[in-house]
C-alpha positions in Angstrom: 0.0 0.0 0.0 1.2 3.7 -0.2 2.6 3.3 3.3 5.8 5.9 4.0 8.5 5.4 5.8 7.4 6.3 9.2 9.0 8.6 11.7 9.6 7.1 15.5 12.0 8.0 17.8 14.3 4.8 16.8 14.7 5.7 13.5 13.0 5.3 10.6 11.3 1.9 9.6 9.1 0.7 6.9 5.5 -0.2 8.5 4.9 -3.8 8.7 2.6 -5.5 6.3 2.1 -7.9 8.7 -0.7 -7.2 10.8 -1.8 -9.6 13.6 -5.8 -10.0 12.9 -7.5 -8.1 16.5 -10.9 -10.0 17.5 -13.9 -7.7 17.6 -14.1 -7.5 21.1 -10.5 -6.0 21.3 -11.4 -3.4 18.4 -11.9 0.1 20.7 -14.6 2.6 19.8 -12.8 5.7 18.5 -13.4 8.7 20.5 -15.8 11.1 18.8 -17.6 14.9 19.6 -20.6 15.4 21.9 -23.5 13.8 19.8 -22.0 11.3 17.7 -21.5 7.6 18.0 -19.2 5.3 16.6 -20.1 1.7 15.5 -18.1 -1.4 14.3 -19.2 -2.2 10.8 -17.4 -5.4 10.2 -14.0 -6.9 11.4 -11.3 -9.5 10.5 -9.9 -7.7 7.1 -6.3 -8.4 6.7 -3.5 -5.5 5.5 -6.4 -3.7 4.6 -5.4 -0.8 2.0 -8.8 1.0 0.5 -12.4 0.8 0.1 -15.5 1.9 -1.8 -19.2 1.8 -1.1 -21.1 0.3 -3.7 -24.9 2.0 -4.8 -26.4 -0.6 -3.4 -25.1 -0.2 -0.2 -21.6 -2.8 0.0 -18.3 -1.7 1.1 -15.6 -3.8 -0.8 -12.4 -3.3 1.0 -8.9 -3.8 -1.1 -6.6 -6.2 0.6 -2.7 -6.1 0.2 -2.4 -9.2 -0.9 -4.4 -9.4 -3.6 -8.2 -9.9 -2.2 -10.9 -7.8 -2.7 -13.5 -8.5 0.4 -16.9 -7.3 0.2 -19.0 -6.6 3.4 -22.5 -7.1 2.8 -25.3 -6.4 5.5 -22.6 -6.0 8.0 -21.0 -8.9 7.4 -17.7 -9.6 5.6 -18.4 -12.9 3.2 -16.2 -15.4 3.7 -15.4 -15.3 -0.1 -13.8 -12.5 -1.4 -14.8 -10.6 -4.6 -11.7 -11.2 -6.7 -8.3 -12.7 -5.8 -5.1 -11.0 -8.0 -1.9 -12.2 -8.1 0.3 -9.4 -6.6 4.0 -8.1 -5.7 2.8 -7.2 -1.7 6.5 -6.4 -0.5 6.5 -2.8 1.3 3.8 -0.7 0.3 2.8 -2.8 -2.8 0.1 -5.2 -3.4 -3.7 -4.2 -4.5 -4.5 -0.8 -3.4 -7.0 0.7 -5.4 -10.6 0.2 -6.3 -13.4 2.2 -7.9 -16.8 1.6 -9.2 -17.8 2.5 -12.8 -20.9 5.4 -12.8 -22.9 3.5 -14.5 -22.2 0.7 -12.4 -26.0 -0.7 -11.3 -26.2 -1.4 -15.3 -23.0 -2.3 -16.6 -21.7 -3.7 -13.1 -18.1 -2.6 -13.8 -15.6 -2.6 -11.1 -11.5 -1.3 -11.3 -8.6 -2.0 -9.1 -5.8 -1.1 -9.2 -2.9 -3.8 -7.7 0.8 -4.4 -8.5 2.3 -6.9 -10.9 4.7 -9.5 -9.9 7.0 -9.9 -12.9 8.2 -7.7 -14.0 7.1 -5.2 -10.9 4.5 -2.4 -12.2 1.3 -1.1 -11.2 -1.4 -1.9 -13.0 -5.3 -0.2 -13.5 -7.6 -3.6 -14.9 -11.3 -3.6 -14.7 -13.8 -6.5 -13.8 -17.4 -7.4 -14.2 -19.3 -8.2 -11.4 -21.7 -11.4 -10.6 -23.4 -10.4 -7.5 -20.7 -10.8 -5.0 -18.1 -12.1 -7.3 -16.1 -11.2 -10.1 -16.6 -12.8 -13.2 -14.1 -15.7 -13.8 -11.7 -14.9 -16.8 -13.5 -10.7 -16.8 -10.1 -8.8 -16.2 -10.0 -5.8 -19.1 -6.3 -4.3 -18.2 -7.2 -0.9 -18.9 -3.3 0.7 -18.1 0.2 -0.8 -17.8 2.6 1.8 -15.3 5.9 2.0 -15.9 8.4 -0.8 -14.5 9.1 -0.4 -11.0 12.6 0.0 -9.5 13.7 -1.9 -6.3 12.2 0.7 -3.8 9.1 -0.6 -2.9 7.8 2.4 -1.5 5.7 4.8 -3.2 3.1 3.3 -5.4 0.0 5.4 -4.4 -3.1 3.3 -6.1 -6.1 5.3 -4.9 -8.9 5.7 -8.5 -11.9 7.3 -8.5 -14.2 8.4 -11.2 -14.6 12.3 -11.7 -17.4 14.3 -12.4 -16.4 14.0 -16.3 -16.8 10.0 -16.4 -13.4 9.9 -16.7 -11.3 7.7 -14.1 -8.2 9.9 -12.4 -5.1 7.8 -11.0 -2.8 8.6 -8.4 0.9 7.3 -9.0 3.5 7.8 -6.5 6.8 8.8 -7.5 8.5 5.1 -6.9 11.0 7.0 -4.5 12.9 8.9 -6.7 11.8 12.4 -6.3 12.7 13.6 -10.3 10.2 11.3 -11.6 8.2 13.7 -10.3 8.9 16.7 -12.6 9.4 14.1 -15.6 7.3 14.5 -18.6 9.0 11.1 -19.7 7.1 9.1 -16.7 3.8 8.7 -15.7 5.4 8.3 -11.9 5.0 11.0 -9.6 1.7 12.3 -11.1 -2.4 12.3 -11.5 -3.3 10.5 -14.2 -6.7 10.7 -16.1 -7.7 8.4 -18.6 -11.6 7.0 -20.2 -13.4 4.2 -18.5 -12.2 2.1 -21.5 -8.4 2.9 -21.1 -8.2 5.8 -23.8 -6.1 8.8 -23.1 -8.9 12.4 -23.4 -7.6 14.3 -25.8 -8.1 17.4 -23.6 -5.9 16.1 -21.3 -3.6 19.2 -20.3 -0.4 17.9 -22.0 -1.3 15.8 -24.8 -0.3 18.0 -27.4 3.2 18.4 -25.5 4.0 14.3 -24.4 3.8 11.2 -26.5 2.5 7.5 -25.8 1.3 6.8 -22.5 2.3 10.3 -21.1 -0.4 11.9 -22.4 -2.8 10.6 -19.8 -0.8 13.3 -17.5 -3.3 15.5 -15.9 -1.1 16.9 -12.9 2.3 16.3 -11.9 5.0 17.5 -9.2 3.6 14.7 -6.4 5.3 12.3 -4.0 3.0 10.0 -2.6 -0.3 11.2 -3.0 -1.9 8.4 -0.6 -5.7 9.3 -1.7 -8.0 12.0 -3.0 -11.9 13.0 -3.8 -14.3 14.9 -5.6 -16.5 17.0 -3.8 -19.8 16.0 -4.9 -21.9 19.0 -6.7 -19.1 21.3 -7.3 -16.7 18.2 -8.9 -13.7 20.3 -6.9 -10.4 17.5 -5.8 -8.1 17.4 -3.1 -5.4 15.4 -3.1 -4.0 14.1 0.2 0.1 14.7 -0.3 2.5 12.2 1.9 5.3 14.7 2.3 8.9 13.1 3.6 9.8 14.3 6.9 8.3 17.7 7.1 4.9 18.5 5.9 1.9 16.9 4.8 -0.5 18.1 2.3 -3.9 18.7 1.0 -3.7 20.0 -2.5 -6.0 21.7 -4.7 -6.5 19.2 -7.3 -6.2 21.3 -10.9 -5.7 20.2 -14.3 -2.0 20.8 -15.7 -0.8 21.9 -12.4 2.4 21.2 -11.0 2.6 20.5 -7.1 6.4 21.2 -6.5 7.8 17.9 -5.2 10.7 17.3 -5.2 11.9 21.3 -5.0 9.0 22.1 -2.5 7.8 20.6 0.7 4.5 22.0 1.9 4.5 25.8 0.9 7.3 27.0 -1.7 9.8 28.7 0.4 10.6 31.2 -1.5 7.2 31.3 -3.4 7.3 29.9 -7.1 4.6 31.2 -9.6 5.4 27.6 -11.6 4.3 25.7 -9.0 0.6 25.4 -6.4 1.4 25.4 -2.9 -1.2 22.9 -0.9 -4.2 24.9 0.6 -3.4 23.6 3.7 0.2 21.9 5.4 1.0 19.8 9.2 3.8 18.6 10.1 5.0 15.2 10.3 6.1 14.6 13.8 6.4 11.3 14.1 3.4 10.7 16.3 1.5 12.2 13.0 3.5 11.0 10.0 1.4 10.7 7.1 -2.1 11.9 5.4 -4.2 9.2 4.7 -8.0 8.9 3.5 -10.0 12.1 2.8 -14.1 12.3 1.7 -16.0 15.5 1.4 -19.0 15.5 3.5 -21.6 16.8 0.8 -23.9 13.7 1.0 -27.6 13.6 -0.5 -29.0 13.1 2.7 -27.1 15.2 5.6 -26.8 13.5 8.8 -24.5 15.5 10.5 -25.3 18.9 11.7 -26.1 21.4 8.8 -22.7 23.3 9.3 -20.7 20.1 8.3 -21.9 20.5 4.4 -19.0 20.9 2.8 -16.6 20.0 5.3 -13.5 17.6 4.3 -12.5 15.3 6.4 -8.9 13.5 6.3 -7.1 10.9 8.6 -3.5 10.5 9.6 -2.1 6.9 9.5 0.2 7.5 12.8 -2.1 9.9 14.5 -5.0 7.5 14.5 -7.7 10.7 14.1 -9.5 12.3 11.5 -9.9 16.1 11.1 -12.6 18.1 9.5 -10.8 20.9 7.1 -13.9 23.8 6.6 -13.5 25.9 3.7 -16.3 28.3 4.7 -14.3 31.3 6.2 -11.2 30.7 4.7 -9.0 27.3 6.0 -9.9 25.9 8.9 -9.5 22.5 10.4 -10.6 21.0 14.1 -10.3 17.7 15.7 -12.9 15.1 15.0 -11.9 11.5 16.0 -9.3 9.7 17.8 -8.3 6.5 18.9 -8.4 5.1 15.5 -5.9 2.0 14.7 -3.9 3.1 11.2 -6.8 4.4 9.3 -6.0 4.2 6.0 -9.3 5.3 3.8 -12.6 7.6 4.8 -15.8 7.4 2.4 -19.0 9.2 3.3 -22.2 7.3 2.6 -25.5 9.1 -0.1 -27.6 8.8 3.6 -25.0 10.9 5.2 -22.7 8.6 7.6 -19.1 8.4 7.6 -17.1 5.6 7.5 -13.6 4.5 8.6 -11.4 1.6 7.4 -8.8 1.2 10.2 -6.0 -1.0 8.7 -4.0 -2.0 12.6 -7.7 -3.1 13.3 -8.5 -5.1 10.3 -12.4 -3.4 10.5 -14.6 -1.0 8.9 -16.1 1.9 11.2 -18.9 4.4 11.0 -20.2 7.4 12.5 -22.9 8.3 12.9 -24.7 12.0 14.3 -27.4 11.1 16.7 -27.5 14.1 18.8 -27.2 12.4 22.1 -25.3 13.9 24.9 -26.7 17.0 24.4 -29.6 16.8 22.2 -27.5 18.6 19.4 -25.4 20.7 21.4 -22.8 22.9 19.8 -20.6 21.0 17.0 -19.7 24.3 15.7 -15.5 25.0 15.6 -14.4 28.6 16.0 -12.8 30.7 13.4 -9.3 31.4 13.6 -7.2 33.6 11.2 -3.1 34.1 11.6 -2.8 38.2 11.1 0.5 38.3 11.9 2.7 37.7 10.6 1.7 37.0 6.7 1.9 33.8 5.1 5.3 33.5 3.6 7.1 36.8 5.4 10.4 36.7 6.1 11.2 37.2 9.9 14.7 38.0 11.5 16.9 35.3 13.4 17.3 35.7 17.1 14.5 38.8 17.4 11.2 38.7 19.4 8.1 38.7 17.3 4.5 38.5 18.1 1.9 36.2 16.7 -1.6 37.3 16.4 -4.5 36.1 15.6 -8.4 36.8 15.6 -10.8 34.3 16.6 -14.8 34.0 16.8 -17.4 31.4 18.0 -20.8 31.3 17.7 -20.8 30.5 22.0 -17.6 32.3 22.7 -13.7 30.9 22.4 -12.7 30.1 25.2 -8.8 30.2 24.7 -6.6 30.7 21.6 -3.1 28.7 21.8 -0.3 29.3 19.7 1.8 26.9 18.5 5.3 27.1 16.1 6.2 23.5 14.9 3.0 22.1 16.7 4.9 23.0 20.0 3.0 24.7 22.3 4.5 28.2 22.8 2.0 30.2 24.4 -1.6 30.5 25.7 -3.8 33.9 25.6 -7.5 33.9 26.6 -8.5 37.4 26.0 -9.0 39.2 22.9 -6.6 40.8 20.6 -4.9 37.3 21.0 -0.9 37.4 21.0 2.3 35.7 21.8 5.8 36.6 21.7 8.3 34.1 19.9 12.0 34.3 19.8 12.9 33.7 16.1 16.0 30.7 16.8 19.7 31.2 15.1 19.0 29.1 12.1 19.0 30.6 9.0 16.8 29.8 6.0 14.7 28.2 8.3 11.2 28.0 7.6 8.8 27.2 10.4 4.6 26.8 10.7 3.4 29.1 13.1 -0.1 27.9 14.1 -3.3 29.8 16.3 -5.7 26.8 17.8 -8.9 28.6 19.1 -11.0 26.7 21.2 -14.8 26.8 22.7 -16.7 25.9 25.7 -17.5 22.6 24.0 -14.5 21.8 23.5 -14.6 22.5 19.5 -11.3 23.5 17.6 -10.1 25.7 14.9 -7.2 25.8 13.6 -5.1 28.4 11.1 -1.3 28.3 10.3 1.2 29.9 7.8 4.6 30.0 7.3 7.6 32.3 7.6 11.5 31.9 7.0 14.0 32.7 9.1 16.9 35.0 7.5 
């Protein structure tokens, strides 16, 4: 699967892709906001790696090792949808799986799963007989470039856009320059028809030959997983940066992201490259952007003000965060106490759901207004005015931080943060801290405001500044 390297404080080592199967009564409810409930959908999935939700209500869930399980009235079948042959050494194996739009009539299925010999991705599709694939079905719809011995950095996650055509993400195979190569289809987003052809208005396919014409954005690492926001068709793409930042990026055709010159926000700021819309850092005990889902379902079960909300999940941190775009960026704590979730898909009748890879199960929450009878769900707004995104700031000089904050109860506290260390705590309004700027120069550093309410709700705002 797209799994990183991950930071801890031995060193760095490559997540295990063995994972001991946890029974259901040792699977822990994840810890969610006043009003909401988390539930256990199904357990005993194996390496788990992605999922989908079918129309009619399935959730098949992409095992590393080539299986494709399908959960069907809360039950995982004993007998999985498909079973590929796959290369599952570090974060390879089958890690990708979509559902064709017209799928309740043609019942069309993709995945997208590494090849053995020689060691490529691959994008096939497959025809569905009720719970089962079709024996002998597989169309192979795209054949990636050969892989080098770096197992690492496949990506894998498909998804049809609002177009009918299917987008691809492809990690970079470890080597950063793929990434800015027009001569590989590594280190990009890919967009190609449901049948395998390349669009013709792809944004490069008068300027690349071949196969490289199905580049629609390039400049990425690892992009783990994205999504289309449902009515408007906008994508973000979830970025797994290195050892600094991770990203969520404004997914636009013909766009170049930056990797490998940029990490997070260009520092200085390049016009030929889009910085992410919004950046944390990897700290080890966070370490890499996972699933994301816009929560723009046809039926809204959460409060009203979550329309429109984006949630993502970090595979170290175990939580998912709700990024609103409503005044400007902000992003507040929504779950914890996940085990390695790895994928997020909200459901047409308004639920979200989890697929928690170190738990081998699928989760859902779910907005019943209990504890509280719909209390206040509501984050504050939080703005950095000082100082700008991208300034320049003096080594070894005092500065303040400020920010502005609202709440439709009242914030409580605002705490500032540099790094995600905790620098300082103000409570009363114009909030401030003073920072001493460190020695280092060309240093860049994310200075962060976290307002919070009586509930309990938080908002967050950063930007970032260099040290000269």
């Amino acid at each position: 699967m797209n799994f990183k390297y991950l930071r801890y404080s031995l060193g760095l080592v490559l997540f295990s892709v063995s994972i001991t199967l946890i029974s259901t009564e040792k699977i822990s409810a994840a810890t969610v906001p006043t009003g909401f409930t988390d539930s256990l959908v199904a357990a005993g999935l194996t390496d788990a790696t992605a999922m989908a939700l079918a129309p009619d209500g399935r959730i098949f869930v992409c095992e590393q090792r080539g299986t494709l399980r399908v959960i069907k009235n809360g039950v995982l079948l004993p007998t999985p949808f498909l079973t590929v042959t796959v290369d599952s050494a570090g974060e390879r194996g089958l890690l990708g799986i979509a559902f064709d739009p017209n799928f309740v009539s043609n019942q069309l299925v993709y995945v997208y799963y590494t090849v053995p010999t020689p060691a490529h991705n691959r994008v096939s599709r497959f025809i569905a007989n009720g719970d089962v694939a079709v024996a002998g079905s597989e169309t192979i719809l795209m054949e990636l470039p050969n892989l080098s011995t770096a197992t690492n950095h496949n990506a894998g996650a498909i998804h049809f856009g609002p177009d009918g055509d299917l987008y691809v993400a492809v990690g970079d195979n470890a080597n950063g320059n793929n990434a800015q190569s027009f001569s590989t289809r590594l280190g990009k987003m890919l967009r190609i028809t449901s049948s395998g052809a390349i669009p013709t208005d792809n944004p490069f396919f008068n300027t690349t030959t071949g196969d490289n014409r199905s580049i629609w954005a390039l400049g990425l690492r690892n992009p783990f997983t994205f999504a289309f926001q449902p009515g408007t068709g906008r994508m973000f793409i979830n970025n797994v940066g290195l050892s600094t930042w991770e990203e969520i990026n404004d997914g636009i055709a013909g766009a170049n992201y930056g990797w490998p010159i940029c990490e997070g926000f260009c520092n200085p700021p390049n016009p030929d490259f889009t910085d992410p819309i919004f950046i944390y850092e990897n700290t080890g005990t966070q370490c890499a952007i996972t699933g994301g889902s816009f929560y723009n379902p046809d039926m809204v079960q959460f409060p009203a003000d979550f329309a429109g909300s984006y949630f993502f999940a970090d595979f170290c941190g175990g939580w998912i965060r709700r990024l609103n775009l409503t005044n400007g960026v902000t992003v507040s704590d929504f779950a914890t106490g996940i085990s390695n979730p790895v994928d997020l898909k909200v459901s047409p009748d308004g639920f979200l759901y989890y697929l928690a890879r170190g738990a081998g199960a699928v989760g859902r929450i779910s907005f019943t207004g209990g504890g509280g009878g719909g209390g206040d769900n509501i984050a504050p707004t939080v703005s950095v005015t000082s100082p700008a995104n991208g300034a320049t700031v003096a080594r070894r000089s005092t500065i303040a931080i400020t920010a502005t904050a609202s709440d439709n109860v009242g914030v409580t506290r605002v705490e500032f943060l540099v790094d995600g260390t905790l620098q300082c705590t103000d409570t009363v309004a114009p909030y401030s801290c003073s920072w001493k700027v460190p020695n280092t120069p060309n240093q860049s550093y994310q200075l962060s405001a976290r307002a919070f309410d009586q509930a309990g709700n938080a908002g967050l705002a950063s930007v970032q500044v260099t040290a000269r």
